[in-house]
Structures are given as C-alpha cells and as structure tokens.
BALUMRO-38563 format. One line per field, with one value per residue: residue number from 0; x, y, z of N, C-alpha, C in turn. Coordinates in nm, 4 decimals. Layout:
REM BALUMRO-38563
n NUM | ...
nc1 X | ...
nc2 Y | ...
nc3 Z | ...
cac1 X | ...
cac2 Y | ...
cac3 Z | ...
cc1 X | ...
cc2 Y | ...
cc3 Z | ...
***
This chain:
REM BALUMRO-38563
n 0 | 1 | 2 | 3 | 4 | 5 | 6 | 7 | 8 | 9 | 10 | 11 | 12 | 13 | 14 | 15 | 16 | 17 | 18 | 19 | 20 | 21 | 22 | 23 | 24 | 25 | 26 | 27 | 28 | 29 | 30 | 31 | 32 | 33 | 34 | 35 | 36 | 37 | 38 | 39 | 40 | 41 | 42 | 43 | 44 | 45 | 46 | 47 | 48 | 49 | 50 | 51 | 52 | 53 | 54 | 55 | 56 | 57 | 58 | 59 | 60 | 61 | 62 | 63 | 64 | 65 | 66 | 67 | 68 | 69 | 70 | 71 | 72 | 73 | 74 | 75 | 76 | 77 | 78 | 79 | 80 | 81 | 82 | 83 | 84 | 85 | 86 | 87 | 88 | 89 | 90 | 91 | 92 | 93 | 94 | 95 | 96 | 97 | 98 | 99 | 100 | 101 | 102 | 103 | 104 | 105 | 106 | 107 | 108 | 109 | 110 | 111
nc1 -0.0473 | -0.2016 | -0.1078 | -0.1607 | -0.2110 | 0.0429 | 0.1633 | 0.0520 | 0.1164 | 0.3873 | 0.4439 | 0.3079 | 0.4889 | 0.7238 | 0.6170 | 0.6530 | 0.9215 | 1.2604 | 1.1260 | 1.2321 | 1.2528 | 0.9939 | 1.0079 | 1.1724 | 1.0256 | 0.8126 | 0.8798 | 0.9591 | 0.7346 | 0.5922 | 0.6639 | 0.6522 | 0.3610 | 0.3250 | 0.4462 | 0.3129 | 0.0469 | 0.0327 | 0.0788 | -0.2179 | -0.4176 | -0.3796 | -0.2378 | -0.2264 | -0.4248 | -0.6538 | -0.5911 | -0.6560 | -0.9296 | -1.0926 | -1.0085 | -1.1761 | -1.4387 | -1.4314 | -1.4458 | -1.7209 | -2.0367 | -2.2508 | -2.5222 | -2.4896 | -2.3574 | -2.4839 | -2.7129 | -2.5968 | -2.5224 | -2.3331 | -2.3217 | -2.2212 | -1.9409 | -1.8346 | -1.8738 | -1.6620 | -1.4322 | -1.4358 | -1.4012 | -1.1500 | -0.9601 | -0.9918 | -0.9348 | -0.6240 | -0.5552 | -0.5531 | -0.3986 | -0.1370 | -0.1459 | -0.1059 | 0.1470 | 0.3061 | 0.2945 | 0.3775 | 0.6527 | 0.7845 | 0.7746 | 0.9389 | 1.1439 | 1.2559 | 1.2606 | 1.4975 | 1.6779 | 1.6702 | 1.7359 | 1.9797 | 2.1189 | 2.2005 | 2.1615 | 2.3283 | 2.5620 | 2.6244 | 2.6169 | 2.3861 | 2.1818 | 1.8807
nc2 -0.5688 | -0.3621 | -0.0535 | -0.0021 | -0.2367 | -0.3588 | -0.2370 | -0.2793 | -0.5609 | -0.5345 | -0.4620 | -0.6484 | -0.8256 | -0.7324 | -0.7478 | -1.0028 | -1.0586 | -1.0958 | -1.1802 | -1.1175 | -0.9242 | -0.8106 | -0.8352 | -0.6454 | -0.4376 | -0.5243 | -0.4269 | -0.1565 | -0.0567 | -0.0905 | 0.0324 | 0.2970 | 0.2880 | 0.3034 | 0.5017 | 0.7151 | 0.6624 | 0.7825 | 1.0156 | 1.0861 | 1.0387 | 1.2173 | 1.1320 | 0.8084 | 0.7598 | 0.8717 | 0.6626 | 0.4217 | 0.4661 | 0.4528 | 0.2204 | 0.1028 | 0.1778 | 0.0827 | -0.1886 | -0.1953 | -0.2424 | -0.0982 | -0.0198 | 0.0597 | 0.2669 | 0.4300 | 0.4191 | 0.5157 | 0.7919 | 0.8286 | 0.7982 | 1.0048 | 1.0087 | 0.7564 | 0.6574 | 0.8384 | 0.7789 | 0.5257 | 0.5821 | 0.7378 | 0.4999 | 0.2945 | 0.4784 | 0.5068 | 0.2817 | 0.1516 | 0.3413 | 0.2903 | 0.0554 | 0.1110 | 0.1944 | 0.0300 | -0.1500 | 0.0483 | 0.0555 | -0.2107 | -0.2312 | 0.0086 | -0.0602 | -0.2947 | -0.2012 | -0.0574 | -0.2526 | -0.4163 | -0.1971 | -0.1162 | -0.3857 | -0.4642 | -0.7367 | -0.8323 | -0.7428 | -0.6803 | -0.9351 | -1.0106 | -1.1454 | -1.1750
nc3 -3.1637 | -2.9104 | -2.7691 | -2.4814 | -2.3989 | -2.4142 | -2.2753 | -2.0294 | -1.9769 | -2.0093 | -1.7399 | -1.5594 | -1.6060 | -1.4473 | -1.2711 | -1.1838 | -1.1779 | -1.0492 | -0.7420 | -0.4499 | -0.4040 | -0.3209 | -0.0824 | -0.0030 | -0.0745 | 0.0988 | 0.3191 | 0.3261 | 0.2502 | 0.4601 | 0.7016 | 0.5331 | 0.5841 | 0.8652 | 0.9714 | 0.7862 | 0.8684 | 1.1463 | 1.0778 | 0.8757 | 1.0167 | 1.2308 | 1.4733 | 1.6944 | 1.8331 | 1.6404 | 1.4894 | 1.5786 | 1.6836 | 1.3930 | 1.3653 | 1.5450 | 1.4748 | 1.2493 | 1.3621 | 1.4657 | 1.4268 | 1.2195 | 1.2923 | 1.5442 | 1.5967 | 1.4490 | 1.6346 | 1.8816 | 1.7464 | 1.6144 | 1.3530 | 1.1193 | 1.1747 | 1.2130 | 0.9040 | 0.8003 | 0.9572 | 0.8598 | 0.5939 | 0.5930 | 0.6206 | 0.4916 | 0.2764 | 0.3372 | 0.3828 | 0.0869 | -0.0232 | 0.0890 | -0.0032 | -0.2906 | -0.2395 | -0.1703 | -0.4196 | -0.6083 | -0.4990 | -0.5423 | -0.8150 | -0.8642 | -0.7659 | -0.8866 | -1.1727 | -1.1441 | -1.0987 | -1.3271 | -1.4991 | -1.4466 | -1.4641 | -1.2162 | -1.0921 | -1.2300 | -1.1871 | -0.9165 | -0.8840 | -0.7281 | -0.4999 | -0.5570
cac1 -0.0640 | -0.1697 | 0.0316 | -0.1951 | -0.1946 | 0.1773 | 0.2551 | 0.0369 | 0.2055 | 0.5209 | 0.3849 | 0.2925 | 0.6179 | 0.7807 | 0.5599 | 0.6947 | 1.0625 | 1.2840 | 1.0191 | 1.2428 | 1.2120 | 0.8563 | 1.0257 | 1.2241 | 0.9271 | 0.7008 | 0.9661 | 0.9636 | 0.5869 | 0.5253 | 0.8031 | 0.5328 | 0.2243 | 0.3277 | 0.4681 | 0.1283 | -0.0687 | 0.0518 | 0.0189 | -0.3166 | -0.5089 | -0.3600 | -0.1607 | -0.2507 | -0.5662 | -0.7155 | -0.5328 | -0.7627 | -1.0816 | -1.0894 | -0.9915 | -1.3279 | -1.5280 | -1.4340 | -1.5189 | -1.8122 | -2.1677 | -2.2937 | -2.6663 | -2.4856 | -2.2707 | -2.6089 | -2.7709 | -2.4967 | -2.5319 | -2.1587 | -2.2786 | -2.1348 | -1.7762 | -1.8103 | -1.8478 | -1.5940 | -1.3509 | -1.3819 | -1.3519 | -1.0413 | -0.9090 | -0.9954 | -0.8116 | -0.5201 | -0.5417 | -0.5460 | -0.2020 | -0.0481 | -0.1549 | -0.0486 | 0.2909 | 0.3917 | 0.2840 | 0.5092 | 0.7903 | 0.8134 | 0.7626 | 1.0270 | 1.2978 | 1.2296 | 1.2680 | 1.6421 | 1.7592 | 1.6631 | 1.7463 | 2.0874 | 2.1948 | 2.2371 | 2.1963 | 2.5002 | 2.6855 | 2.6679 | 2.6086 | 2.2532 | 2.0894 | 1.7411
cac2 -0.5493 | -0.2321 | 0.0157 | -0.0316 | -0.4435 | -0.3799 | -0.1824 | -0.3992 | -0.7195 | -0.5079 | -0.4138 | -0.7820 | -0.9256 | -0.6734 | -0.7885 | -1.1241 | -1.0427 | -1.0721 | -1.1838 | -1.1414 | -0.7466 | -0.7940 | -0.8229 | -0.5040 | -0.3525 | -0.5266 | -0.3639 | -0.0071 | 0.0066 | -0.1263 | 0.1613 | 0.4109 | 0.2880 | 0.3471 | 0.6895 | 0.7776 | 0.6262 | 0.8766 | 1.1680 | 1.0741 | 0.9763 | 1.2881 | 0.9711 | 0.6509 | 0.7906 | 0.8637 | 0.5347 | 0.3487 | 0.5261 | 0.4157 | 0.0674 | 0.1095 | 0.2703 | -0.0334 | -0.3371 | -0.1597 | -0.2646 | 0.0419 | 0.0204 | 0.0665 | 0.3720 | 0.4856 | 0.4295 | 0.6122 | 0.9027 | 0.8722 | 0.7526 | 1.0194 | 1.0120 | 0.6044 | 0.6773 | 0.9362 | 0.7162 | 0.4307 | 0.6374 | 0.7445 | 0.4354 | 0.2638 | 0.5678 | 0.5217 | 0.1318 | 0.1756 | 0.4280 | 0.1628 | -0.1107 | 0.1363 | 0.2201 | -0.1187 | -0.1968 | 0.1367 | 0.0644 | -0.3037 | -0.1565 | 0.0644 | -0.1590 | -0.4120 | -0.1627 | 0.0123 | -0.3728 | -0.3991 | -0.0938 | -0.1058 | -0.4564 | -0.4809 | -0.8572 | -0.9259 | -0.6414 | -0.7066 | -1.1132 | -1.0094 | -1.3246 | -1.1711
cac3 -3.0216 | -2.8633 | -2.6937 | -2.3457 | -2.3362 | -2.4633 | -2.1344 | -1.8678 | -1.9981 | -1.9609 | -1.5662 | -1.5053 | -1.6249 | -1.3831 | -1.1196 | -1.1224 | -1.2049 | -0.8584 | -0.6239 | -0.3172 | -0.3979 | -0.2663 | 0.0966 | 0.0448 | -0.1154 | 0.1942 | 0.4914 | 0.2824 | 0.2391 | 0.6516 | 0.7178 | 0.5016 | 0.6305 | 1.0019 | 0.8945 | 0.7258 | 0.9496 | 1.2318 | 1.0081 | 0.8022 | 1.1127 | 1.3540 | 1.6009 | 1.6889 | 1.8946 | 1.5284 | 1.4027 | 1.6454 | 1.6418 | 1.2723 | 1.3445 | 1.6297 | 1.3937 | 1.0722 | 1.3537 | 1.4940 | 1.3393 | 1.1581 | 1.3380 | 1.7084 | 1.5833 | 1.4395 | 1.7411 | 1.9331 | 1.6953 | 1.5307 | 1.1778 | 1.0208 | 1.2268 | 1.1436 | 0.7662 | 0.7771 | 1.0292 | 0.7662 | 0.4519 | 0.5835 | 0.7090 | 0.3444 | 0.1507 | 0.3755 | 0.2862 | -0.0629 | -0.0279 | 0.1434 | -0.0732 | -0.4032 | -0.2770 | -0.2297 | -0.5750 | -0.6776 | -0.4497 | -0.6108 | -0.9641 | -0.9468 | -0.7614 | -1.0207 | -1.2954 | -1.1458 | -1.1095 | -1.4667 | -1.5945 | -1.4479 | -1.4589 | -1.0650 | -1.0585 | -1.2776 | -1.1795 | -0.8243 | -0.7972 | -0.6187 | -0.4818 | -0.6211
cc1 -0.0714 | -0.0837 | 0.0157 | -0.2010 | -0.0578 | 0.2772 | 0.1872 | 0.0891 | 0.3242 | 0.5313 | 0.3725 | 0.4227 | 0.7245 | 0.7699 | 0.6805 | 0.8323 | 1.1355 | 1.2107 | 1.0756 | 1.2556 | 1.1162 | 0.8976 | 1.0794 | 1.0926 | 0.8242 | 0.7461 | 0.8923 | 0.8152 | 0.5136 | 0.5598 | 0.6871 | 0.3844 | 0.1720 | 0.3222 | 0.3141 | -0.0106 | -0.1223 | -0.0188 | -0.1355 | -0.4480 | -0.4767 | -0.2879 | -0.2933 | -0.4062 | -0.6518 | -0.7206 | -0.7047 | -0.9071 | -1.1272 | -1.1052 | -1.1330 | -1.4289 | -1.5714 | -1.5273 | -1.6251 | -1.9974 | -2.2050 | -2.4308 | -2.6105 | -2.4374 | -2.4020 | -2.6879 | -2.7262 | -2.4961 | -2.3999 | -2.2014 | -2.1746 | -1.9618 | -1.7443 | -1.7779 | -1.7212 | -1.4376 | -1.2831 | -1.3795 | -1.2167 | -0.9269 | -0.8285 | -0.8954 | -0.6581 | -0.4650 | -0.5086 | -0.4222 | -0.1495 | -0.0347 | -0.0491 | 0.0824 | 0.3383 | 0.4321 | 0.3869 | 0.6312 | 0.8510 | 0.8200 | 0.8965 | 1.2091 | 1.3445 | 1.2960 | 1.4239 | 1.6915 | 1.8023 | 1.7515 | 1.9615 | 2.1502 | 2.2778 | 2.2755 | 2.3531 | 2.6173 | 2.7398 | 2.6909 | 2.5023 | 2.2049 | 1.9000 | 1.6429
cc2 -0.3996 | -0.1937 | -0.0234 | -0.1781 | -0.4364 | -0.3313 | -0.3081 | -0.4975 | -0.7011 | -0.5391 | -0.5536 | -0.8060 | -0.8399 | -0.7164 | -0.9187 | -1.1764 | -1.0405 | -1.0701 | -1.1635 | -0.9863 | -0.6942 | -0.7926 | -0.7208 | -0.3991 | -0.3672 | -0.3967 | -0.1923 | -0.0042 | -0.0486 | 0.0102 | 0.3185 | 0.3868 | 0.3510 | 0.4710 | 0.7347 | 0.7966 | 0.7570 | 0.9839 | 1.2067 | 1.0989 | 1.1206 | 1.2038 | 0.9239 | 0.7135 | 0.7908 | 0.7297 | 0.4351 | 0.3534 | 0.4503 | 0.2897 | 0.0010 | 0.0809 | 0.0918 | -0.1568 | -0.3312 | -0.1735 | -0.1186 | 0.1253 | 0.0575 | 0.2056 | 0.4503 | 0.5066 | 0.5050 | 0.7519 | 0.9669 | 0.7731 | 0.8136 | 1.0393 | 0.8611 | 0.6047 | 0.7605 | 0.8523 | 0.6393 | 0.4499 | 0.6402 | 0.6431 | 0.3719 | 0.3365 | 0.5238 | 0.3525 | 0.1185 | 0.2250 | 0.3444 | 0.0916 | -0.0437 | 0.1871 | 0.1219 | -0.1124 | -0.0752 | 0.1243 | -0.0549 | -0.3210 | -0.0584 | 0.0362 | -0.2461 | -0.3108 | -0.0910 | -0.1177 | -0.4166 | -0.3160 | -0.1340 | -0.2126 | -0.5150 | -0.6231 | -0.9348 | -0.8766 | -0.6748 | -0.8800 | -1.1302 | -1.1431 | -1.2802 | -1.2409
cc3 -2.9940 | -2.7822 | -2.5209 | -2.3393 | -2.3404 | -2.3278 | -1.9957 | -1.8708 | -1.9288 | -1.7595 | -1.5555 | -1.4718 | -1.5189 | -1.2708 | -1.0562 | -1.1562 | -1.0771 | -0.7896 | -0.5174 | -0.3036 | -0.3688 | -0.1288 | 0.1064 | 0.0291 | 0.0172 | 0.2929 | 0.4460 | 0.2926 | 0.4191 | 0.7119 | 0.6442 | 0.5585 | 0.8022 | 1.0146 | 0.9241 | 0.8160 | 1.0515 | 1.1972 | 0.9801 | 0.9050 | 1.2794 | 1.4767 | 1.5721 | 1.7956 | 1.8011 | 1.5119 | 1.4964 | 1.6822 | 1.5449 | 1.2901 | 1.4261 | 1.5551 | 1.2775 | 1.1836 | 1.4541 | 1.4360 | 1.2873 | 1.2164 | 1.4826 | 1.6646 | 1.5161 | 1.5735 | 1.8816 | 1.8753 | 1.6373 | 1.3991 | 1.0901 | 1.0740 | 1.1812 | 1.0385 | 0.7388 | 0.8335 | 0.9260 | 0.6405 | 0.4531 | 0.6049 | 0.5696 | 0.2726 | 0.2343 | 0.3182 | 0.1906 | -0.0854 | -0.0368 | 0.0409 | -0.2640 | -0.3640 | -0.2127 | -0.3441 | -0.6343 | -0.6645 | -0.5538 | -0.7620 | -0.9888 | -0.8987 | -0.8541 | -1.1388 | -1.2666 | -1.1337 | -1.2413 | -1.5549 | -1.6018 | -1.4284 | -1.3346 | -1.0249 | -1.1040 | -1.2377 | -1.0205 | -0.7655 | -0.6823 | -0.5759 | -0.4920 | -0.7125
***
C-alpha cells in the first residue's frame, strides 16, 4: 500500500469517526462563514450583490453592462463557498483527530 491511499483511507476513516462532531464542526464553520462573509464581501451590501449577481441570468447583467462585476461578484462568492465548505471539512478533521489523539471519549464518557 502506498503512502498517499495509506493517508486518504486514514482521512476517510476520520471522516466517519464521531459523526455528531459534524454538528460542532457544522455550528463552528456557520459561526466562520458569517464572520468571513462580512469581511470577504466588505458587509452584507457586498454579501448580497453577489447573491444578485449568482441568481441573475448572465445575458441581462450583460445587457445592463455589469458582466464583468457579475463574473467578479460570482468568482468571489464561489471562492468564499469553497472556504466555507474547506473549513468545515478541517474543523471536523481536526476535532476528530484531538478526540482520537487524546482519548476524550473514554476519558470523559463523551456521548460522540
């Protein structure tokens, strides 16, 4: 077995180790996305532009003469998506792995 199938197996089997660490991991990564959102987007005036921009046809925002603020709106909207979506997947990766590491479930009587 290689070293890289030998680690994603590892990463899977992490995944689906304590599934109810996906609700702390959901709260914490809702809790960063809001955050981010603010920041990423300049406020919620950005935030919503973006969200305009994504359920906007592409030929009206052309025809308006905001293609490239559309493209640019929903580039950023996407990358901010993607954050989100990868620090879940980190948060739940590395709760999983200090429960693990340190024996939390037995030590404390977790209901995880």
């Amino acid at each position: 077995m290689t070293t890289g199938s030998h680690n994603s197996s590892e990463i899977a089997e992490l995944f689906l180790q304590h599934p109810r660490l996906w609700i702390v991991a959901g709260i914490l990564g809702l809790w960063f996305a809001i955050s981010s959102a603010k920041r990423f987007f300049d406020g919620w005036g950005g935030f919503t532009e973006a969200l305009r921009y994504k359920f906007q046809p592409g030929w009206l925002s052309a025809a308006r003469g905001e293609f490239w603020e559309d493209t640019k709106a929903e580039f950023k909207l996407g990358l901010w998506f993607l954050g989100c979506i990868v620090a879940v997947l980190g948060l739940k990766l590395g709760l999983t792995k200090l429960v693990v590491m340190f024996s939390l479930v037995e030590r404390f009587n977790l209901p995880i």
